[in-house]
N, CA, C and O atoms as a DFTB+ gen file, in Angstrom:
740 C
 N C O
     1  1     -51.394     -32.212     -52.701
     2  2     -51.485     -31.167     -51.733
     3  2     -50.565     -31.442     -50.560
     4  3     -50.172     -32.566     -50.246
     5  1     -50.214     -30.149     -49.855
     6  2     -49.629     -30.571     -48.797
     7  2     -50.124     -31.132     -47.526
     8  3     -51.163     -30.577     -47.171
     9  1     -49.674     -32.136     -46.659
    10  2     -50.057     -32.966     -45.230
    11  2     -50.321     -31.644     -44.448
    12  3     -49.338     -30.926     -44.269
    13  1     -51.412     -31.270     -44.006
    14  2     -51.221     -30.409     -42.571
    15  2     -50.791     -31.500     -41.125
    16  3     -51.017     -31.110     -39.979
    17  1     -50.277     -32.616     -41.357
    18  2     -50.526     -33.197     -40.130
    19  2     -48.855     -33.741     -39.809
    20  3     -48.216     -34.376     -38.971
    21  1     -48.704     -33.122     -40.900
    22  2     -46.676     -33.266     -41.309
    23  2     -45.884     -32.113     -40.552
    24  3     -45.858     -30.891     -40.698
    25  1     -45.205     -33.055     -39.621
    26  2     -44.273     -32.246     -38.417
    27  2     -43.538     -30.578     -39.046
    28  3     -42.898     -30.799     -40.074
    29  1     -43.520     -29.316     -38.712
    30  2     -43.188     -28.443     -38.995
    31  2     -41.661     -28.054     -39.117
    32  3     -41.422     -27.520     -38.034
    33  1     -40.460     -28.041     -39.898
    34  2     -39.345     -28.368     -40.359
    35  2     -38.828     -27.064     -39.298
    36  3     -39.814     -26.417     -38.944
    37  1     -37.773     -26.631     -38.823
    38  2     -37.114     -25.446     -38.462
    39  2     -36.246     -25.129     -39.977
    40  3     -35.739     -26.045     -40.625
    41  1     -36.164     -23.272     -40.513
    42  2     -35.220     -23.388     -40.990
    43  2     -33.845     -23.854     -40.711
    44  3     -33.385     -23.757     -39.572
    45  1     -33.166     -24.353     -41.683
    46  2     -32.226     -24.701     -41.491
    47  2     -30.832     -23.532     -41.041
    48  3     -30.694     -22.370     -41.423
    49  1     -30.271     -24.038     -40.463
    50  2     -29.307     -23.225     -40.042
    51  2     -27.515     -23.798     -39.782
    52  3     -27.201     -24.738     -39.051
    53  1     -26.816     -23.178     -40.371
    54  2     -25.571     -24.329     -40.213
    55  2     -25.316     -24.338     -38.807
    56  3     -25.577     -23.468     -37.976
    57  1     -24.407     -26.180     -38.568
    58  2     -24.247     -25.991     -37.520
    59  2     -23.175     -25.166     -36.552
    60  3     -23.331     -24.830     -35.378
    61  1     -22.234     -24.989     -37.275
    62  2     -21.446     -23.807     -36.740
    63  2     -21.684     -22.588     -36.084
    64  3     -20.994     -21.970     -35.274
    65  1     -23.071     -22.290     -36.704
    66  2     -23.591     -21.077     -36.358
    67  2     -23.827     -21.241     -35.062
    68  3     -23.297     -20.530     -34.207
    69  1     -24.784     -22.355     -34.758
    70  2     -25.567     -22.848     -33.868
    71  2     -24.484     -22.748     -32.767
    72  3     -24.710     -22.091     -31.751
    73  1     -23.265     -23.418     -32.963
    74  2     -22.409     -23.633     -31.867
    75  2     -22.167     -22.657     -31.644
    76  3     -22.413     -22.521     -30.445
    77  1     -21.510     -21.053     -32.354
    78  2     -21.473     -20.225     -31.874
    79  2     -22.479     -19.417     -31.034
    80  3     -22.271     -18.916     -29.930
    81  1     -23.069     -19.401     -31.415
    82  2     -24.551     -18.791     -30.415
    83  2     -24.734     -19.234     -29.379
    84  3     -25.308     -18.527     -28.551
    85  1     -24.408     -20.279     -29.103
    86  2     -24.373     -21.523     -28.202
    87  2     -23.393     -21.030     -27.450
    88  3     -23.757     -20.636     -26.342
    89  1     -21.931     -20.897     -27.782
    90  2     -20.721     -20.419     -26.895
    91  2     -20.844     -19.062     -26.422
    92  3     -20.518     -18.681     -25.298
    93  1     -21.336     -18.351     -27.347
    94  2     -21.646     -16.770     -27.167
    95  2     -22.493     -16.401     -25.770
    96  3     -22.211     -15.664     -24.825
    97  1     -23.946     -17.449     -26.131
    98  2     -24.841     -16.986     -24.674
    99  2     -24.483     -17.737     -23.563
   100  3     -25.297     -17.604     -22.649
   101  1     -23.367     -18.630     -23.266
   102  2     -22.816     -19.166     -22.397
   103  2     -21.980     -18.185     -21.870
   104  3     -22.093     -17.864     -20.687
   105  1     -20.824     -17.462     -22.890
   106  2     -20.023     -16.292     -22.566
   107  2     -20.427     -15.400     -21.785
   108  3     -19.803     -14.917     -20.840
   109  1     -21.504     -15.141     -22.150
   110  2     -22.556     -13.783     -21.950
   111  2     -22.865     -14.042     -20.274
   112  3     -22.558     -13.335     -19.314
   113  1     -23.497     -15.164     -20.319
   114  2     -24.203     -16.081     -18.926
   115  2     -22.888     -15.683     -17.828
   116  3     -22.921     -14.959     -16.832
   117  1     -21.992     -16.283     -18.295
   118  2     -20.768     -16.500     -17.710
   119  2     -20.033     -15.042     -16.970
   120  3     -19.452     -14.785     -15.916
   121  1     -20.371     -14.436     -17.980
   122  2     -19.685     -13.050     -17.663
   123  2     -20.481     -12.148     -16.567
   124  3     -20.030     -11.423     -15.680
   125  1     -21.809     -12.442     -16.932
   126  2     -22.990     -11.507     -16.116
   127  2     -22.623     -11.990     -14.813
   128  3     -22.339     -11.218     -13.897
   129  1     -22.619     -13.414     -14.685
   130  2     -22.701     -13.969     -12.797
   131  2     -21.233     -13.664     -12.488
   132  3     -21.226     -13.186     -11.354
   133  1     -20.185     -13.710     -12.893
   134  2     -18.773     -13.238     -12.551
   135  2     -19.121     -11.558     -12.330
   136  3     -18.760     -11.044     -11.272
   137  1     -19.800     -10.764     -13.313
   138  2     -19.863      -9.484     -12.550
   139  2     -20.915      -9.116     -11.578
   140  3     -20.705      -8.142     -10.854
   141  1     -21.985      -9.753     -11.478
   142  2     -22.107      -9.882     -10.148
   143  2     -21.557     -10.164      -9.039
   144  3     -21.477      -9.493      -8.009
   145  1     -21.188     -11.158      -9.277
   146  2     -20.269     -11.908      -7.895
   147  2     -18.967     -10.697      -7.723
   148  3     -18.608     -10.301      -6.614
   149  1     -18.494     -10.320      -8.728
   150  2     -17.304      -8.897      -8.226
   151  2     -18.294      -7.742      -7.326
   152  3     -18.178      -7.254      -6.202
   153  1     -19.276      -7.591      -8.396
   154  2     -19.949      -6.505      -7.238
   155  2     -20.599      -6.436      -5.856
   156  3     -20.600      -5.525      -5.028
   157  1     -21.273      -7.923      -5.833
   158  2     -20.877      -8.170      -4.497
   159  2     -19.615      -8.096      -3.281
   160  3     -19.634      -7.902      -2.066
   161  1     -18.680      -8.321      -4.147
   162  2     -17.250      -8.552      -3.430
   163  2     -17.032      -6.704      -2.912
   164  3     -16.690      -6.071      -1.913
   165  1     -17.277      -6.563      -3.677
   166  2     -16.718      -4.764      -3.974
   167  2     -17.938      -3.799      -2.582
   168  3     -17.613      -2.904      -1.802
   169  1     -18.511      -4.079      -2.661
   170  2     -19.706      -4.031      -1.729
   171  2     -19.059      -4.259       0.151
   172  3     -18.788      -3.544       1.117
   173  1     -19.071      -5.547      -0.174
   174  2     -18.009      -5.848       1.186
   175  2     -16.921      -5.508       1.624
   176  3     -16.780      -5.369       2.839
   177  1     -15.852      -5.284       0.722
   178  2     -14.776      -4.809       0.605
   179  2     -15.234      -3.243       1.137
   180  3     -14.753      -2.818       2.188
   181  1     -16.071      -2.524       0.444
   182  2     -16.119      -1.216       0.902
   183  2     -16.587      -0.623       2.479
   184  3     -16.423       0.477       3.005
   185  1     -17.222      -1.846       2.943
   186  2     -17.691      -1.438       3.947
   187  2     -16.986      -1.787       5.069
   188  3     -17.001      -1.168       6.133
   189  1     -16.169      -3.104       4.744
   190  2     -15.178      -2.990       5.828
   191  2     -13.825      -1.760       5.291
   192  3     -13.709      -1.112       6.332
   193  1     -13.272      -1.422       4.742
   194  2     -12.928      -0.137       4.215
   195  2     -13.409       0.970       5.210
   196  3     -12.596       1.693       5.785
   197  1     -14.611       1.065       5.374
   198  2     -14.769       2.186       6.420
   199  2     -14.994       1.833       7.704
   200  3     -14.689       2.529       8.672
   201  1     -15.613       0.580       7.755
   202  2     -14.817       0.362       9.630
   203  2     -13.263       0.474       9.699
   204  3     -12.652       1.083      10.577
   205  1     -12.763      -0.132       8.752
   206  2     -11.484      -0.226       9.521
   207  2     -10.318       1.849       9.253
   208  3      -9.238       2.227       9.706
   209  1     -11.628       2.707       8.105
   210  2     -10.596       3.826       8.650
   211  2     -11.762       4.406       9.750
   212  3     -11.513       5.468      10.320
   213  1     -12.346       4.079       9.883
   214  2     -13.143       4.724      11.319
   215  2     -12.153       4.426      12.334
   216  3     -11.768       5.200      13.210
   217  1     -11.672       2.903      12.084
   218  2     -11.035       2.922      13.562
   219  2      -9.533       3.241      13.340
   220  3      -9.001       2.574      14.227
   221  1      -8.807       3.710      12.844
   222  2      -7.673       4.387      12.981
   223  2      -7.866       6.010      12.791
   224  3      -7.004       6.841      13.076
   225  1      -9.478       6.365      12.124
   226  2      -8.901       7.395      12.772
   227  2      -9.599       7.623      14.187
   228  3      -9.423       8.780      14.569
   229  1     -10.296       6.892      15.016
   230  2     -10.467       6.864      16.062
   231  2      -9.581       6.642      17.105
   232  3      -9.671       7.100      18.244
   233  1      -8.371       5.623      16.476
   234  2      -6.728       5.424      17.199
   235  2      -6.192       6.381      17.543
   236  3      -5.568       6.536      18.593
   237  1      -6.463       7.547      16.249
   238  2      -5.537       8.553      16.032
   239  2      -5.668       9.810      16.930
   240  3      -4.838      10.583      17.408
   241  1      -6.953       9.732      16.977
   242  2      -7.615      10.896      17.666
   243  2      -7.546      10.797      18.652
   244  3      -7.272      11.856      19.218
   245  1      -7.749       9.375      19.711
   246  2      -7.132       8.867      20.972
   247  2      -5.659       9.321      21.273
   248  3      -5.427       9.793      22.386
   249  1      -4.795       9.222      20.480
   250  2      -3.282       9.442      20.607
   251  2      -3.217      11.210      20.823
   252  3      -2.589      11.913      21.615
   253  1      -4.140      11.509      19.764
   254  2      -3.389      12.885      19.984
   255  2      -4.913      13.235      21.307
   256  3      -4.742      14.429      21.556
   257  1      -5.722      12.931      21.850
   258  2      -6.365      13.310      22.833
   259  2      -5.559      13.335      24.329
   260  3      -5.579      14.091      25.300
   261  1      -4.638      11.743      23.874
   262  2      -4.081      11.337      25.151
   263  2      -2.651      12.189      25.233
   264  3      -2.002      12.102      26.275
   265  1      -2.230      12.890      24.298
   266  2      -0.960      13.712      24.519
   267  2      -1.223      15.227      25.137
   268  3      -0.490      15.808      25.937
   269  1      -2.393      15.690      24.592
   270  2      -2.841      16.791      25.347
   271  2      -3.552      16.797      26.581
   272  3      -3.579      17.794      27.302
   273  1      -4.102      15.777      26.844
   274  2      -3.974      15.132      28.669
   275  2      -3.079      15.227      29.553
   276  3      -3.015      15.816      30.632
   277  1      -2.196      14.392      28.809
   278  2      -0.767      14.031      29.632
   279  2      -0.178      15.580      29.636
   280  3       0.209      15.910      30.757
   281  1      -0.035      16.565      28.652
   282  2       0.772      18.095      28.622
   283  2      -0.087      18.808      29.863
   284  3       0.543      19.283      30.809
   285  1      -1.326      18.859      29.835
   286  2      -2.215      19.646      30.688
   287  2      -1.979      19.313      32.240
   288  3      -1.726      20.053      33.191
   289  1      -2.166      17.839      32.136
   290  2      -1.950      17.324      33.935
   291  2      -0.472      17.463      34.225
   292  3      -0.269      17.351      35.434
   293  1       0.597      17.663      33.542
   294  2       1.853      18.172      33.470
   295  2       1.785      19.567      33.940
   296  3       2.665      19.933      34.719
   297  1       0.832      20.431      33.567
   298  2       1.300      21.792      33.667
   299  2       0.336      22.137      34.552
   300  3       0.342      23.271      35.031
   301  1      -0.332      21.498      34.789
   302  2      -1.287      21.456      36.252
   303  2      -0.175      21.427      37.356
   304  3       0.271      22.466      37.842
   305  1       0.201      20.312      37.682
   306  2       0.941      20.261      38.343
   307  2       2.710      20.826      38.189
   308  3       3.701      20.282      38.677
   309  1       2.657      21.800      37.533
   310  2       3.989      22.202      37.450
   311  2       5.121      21.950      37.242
   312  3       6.146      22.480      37.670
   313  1       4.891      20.741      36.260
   314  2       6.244      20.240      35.687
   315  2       5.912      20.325      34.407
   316  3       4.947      20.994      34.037
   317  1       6.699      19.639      33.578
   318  2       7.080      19.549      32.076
   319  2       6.605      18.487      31.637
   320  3       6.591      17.562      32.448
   321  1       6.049      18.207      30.236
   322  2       5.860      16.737      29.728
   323  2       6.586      16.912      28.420
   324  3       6.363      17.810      27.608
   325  1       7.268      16.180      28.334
   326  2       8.411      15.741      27.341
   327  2       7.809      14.551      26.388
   328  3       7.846      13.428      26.891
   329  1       7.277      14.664      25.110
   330  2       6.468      13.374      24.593
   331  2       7.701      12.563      24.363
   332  3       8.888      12.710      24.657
   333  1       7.036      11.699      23.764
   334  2       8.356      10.512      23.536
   335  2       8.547      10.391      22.348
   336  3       7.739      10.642      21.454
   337  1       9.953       9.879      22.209
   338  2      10.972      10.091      21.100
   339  2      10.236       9.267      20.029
   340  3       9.713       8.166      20.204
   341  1      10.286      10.056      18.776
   342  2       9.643       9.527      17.175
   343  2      10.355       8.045      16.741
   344  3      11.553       7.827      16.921
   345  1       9.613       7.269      16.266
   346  2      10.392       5.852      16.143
   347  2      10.953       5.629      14.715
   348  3      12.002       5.094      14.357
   349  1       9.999       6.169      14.041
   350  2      10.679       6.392      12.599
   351  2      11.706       7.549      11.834
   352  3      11.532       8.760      11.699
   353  1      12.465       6.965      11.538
   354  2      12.991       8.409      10.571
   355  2      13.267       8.017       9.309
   356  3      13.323       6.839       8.958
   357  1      13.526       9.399       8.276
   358  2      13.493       9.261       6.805
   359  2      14.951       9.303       6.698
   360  3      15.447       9.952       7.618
   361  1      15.850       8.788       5.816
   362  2      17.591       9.333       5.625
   363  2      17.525       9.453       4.370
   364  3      16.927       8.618       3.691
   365  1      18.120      10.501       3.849
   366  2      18.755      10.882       2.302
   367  2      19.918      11.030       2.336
   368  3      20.572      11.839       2.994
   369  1      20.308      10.107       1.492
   370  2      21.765      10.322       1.096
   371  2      22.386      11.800       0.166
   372  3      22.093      11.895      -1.026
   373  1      23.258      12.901       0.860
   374  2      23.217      13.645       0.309
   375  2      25.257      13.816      -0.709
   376  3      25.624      14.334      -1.764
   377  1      25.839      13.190       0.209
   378  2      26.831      13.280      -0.429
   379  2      27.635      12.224      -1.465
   380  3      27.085      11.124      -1.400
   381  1      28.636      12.224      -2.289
   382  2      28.871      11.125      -3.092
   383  2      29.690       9.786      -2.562
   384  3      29.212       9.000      -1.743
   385  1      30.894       9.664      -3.113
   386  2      31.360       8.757      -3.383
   387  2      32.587       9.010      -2.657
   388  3      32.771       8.702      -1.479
   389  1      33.414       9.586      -3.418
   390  2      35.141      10.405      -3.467
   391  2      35.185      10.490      -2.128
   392  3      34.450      11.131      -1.378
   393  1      36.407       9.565      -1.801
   394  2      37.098      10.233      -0.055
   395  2      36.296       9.055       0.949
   396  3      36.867       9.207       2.029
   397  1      35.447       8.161       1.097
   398  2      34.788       7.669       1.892
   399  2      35.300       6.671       2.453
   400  3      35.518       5.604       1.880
   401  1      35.522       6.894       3.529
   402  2      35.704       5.805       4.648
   403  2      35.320       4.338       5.029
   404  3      34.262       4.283       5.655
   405  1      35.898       3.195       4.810
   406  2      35.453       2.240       4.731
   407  2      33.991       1.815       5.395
   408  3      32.987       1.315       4.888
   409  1      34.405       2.356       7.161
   410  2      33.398       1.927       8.175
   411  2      31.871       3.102       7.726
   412  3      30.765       2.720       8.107
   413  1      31.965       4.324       7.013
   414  2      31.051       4.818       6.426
   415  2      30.514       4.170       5.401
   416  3      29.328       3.853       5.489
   417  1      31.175       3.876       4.359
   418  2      30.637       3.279       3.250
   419  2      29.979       2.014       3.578
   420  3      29.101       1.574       2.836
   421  1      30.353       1.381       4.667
   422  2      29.594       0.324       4.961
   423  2      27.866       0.131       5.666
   424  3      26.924      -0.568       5.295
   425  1      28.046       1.257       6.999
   426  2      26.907       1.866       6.703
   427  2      26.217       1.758       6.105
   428  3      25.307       0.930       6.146
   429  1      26.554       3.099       4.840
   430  2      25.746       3.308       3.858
   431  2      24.856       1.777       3.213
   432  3      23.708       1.353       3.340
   433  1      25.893       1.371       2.611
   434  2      25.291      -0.320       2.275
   435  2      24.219      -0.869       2.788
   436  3      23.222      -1.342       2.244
   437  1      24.712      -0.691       4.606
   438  2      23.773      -1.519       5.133
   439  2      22.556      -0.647       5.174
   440  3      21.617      -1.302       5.625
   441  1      22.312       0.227       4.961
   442  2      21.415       1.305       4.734
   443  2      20.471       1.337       3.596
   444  3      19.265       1.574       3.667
   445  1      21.138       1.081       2.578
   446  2      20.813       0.715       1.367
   447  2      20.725       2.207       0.263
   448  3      20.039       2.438      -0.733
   449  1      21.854       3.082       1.064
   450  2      22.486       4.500       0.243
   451  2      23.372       4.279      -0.880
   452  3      24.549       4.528      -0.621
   453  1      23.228       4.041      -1.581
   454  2      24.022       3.486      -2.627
   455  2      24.470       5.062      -3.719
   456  3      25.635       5.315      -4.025
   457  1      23.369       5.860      -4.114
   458  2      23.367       6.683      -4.591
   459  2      23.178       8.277      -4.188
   460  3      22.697       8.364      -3.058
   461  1      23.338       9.100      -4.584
   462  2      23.449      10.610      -3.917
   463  2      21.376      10.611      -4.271
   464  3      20.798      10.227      -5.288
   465  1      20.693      11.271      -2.809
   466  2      19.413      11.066      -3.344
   467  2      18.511       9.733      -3.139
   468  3      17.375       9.519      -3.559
   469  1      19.268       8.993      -2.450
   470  2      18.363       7.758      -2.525
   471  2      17.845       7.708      -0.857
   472  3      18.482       7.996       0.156
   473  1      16.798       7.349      -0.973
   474  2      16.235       7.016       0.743
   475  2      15.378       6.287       0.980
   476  3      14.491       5.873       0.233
   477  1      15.689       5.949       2.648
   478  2      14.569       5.361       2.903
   479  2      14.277       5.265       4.747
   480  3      15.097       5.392       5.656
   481  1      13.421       5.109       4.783
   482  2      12.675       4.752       6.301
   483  2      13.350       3.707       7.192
   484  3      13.893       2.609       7.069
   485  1      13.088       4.467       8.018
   486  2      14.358       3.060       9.080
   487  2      13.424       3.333      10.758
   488  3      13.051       4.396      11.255
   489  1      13.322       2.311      11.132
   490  2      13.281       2.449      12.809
   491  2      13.994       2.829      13.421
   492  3      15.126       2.707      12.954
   493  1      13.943       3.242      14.251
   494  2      15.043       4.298      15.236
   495  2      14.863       3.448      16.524
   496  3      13.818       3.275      17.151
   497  1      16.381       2.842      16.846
   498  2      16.545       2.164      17.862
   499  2      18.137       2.285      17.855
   500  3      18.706       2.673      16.834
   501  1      18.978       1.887      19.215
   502  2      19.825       2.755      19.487
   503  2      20.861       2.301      18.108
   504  3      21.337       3.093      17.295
   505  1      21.029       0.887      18.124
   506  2      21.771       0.882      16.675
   507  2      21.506       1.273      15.503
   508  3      22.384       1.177      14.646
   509  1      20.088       1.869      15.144
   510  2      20.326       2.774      14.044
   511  2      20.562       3.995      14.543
   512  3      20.495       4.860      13.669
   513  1      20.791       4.365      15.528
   514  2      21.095       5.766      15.937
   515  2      22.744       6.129      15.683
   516  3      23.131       7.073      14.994
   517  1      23.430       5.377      16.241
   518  2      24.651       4.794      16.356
   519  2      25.680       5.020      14.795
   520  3      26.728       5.614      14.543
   521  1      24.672       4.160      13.977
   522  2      24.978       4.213      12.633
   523  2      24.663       5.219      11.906
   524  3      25.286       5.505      10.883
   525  1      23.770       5.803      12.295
   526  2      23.401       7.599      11.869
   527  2      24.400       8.064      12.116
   528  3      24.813       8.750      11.181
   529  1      25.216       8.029      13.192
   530  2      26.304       9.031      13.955
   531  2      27.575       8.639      13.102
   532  3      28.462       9.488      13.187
   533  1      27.748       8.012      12.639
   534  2      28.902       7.378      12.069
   535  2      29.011       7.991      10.424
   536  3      30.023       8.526       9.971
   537  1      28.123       7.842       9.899
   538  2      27.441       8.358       8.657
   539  2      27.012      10.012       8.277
   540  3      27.005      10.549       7.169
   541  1      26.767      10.418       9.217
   542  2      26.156      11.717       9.361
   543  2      26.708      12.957       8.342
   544  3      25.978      13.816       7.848
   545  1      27.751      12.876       8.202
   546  2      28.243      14.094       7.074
   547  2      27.382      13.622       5.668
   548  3      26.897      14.438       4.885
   549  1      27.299      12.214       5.521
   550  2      26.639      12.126       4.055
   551  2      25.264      12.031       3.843
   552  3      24.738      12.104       2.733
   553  1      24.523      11.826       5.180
   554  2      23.176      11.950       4.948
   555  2      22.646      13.050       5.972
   556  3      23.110      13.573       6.985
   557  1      21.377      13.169       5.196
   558  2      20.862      13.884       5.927
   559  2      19.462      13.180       6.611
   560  3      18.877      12.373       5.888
   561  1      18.863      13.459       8.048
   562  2      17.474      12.687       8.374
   563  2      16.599      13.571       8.989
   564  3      16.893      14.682       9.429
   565  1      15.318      12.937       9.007
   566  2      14.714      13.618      10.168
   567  2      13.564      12.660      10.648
   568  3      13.629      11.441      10.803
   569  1      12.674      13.361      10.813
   570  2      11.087      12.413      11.585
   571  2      10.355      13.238      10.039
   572  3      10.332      14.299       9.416
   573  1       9.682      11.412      10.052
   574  2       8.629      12.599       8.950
   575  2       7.410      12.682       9.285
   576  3       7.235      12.447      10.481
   577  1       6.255      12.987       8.548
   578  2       5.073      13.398       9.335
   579  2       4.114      12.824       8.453
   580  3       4.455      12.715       7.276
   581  1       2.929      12.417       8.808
   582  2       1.702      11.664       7.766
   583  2       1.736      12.388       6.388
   584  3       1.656      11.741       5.343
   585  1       1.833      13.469       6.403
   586  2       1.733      14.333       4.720
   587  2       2.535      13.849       3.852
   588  3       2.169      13.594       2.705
   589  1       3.876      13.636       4.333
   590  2       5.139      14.106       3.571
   591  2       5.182      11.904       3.221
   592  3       5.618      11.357       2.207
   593  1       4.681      11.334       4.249
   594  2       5.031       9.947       3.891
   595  2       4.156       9.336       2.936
   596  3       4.349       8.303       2.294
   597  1       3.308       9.997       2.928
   598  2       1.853       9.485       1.870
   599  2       2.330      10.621       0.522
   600  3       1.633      10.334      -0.451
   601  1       3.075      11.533       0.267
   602  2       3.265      12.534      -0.922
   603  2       4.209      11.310      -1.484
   604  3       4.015      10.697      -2.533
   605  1       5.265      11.099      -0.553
   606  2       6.838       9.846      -0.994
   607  2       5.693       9.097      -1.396
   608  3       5.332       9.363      -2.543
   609  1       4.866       8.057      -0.669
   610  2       4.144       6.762      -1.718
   611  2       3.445       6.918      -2.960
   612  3       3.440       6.190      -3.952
   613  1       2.852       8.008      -2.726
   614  2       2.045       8.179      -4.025
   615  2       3.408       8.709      -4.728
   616  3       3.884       7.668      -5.180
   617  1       3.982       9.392      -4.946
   618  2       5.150       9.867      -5.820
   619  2       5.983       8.676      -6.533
   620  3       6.074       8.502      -7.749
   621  1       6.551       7.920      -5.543
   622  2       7.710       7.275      -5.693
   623  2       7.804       5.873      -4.995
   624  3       8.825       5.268      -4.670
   625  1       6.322       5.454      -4.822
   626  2       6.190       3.802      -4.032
   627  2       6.384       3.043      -5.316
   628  3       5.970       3.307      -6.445
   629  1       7.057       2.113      -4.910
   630  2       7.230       0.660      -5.758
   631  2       7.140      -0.612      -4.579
   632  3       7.520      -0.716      -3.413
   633  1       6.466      -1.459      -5.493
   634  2       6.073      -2.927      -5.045
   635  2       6.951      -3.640      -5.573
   636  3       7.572      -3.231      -6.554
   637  1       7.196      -4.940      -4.983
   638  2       7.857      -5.923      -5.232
   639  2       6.853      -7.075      -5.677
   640  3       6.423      -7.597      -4.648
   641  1       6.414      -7.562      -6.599
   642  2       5.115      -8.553      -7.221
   643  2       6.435      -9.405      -7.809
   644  3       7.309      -8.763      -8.393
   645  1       6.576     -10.883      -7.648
   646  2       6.921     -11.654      -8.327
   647  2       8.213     -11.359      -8.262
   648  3       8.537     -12.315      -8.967
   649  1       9.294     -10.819      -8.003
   650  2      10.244     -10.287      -7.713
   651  2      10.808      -8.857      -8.802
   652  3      11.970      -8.528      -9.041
   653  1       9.907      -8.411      -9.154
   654  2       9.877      -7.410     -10.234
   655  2       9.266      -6.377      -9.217
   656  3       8.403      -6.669      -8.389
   657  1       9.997      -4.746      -9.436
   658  2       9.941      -3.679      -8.770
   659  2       8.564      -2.736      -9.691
   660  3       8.833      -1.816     -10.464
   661  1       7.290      -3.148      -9.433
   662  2       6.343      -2.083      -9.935
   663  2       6.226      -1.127      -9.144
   664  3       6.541      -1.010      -7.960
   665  1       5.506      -0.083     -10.239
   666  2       5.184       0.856      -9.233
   667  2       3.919       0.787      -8.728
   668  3       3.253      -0.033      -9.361
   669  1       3.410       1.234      -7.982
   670  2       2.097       1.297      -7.097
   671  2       1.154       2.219      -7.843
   672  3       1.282       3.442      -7.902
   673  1       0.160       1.477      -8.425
   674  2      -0.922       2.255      -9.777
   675  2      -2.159       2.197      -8.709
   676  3      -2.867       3.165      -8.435
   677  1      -2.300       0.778      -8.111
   678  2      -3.713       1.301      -7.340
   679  2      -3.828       0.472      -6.083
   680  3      -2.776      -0.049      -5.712
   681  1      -4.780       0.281      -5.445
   682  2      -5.490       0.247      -4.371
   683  2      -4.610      -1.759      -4.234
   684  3      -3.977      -2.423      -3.413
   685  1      -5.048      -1.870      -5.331
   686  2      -5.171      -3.463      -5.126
   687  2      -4.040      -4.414      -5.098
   688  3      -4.068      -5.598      -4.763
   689  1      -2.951      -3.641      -5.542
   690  2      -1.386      -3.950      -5.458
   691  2      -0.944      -4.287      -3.957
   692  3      -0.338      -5.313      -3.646
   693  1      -1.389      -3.133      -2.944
   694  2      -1.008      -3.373      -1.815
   695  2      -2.145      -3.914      -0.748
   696  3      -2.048      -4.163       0.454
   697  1      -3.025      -3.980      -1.465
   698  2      -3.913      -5.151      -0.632
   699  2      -3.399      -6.323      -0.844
   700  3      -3.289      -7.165       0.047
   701  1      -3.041      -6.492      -2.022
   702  2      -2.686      -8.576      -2.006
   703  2      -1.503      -8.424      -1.377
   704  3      -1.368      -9.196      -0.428
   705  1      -0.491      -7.606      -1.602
   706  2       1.086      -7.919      -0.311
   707  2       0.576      -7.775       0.917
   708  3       0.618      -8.624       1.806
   709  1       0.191      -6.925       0.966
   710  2      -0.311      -6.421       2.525
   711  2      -1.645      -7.122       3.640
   712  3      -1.835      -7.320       4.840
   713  1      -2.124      -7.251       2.732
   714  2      -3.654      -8.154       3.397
   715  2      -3.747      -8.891       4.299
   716  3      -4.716      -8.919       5.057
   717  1      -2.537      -9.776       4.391
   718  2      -2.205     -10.759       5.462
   719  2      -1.793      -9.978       6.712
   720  3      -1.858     -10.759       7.662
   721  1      -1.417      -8.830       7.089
   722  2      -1.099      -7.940       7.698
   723  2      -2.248      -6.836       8.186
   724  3      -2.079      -5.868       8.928
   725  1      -3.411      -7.265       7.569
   726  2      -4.463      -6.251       7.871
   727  2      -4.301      -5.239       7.028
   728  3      -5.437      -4.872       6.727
   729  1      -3.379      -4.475       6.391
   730  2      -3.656      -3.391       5.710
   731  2      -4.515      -3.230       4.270
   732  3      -4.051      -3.435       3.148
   733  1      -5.845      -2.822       4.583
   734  2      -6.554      -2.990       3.252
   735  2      -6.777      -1.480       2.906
   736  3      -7.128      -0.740       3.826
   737  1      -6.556      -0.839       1.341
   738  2      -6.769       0.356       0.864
   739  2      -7.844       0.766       0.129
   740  3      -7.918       1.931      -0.260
């Protein structure tokens, strides 16, 4: 007859198996606390996200509060208020190649107009003004405005990652260049 007092065997099971199951609910383990720990992250991330556009657009609203101040106490008192000159401008290169002038073409270069159509953003200070004036038959510029500069990024932004020109797919591209700079999206 059989021992009832005889230790109870486990089926057997290979050990391979075992190890896999073994690596599997480690995987599993592994993966769950990593997505936690992101969703935590994501959590924080979002909430400073809205302090920090609360406070630009609270900047913003200051700026344009403080320009219609300054126009009103202007016309209170009977003079003029003249805002102050835009710091940025956009340049497009509109003309080609054929006929160009050394001290133009150089410009251009330093501009980085290389092609009919190509542009970009520049600070406006008197030497880029200067160099506008010099250039001027082949490009064209102006001031641009919050709409038109956020239509250009989403359209036609590219990043520089690793020294390779991507384009800008999401949020998180220009947080890691930018981050050190405060700009989080």
């Amino acid at each position: 007859m059989v021992d009832d007092n005889a230790p109870k065997r486990l089926p057997a099971v290979p050990e391979s198996v075992l190890k896999r199951r073994k690596a599997r609910t480690a995987f599993k383990l592994k993966s769950l606390k990593k997505a936690i720990e992101e969703r935590k992250e994501r959590v924080k991330k979002t909430k400073k996200y809205f302090k920090r556009a609360e406070a630009y657009v609270k900047e913003f609203r200051m700026k344009e509060r403080d320009e219609i101040r300054l126009a009103r106490n202007a016309k209170k008192a009977g003079d003029f208020y003249i805002p102050p000159e835009p710091k940025l401008a956009f340049i497009i290169r509109i003309r080609g190649v054929n006929q160009v002038a050394p001290k133009v073409k150089k410009v251009l270069q330093l501009f980085r107009l290389r092609q009919i159509n190509n542009g970009i953003f520049i600070k406006l200070n008197k030497a880029t003004l200067n160099m506008l004036r010099i250039c001027e038959p082949y490009v064209t510029w102006g001031y641009p405005n919050l709409k038109s500069v956020r239509e250009l990024v989403y359209k036609r932004g590219f990043a520089k990652i690793k020294g390779q020109r991507i384009p800008i797919t999401n949020n998180e591209m220009i947080e890691k260049k930018l981050g050190k700079y405060g700009i989080i999206c």
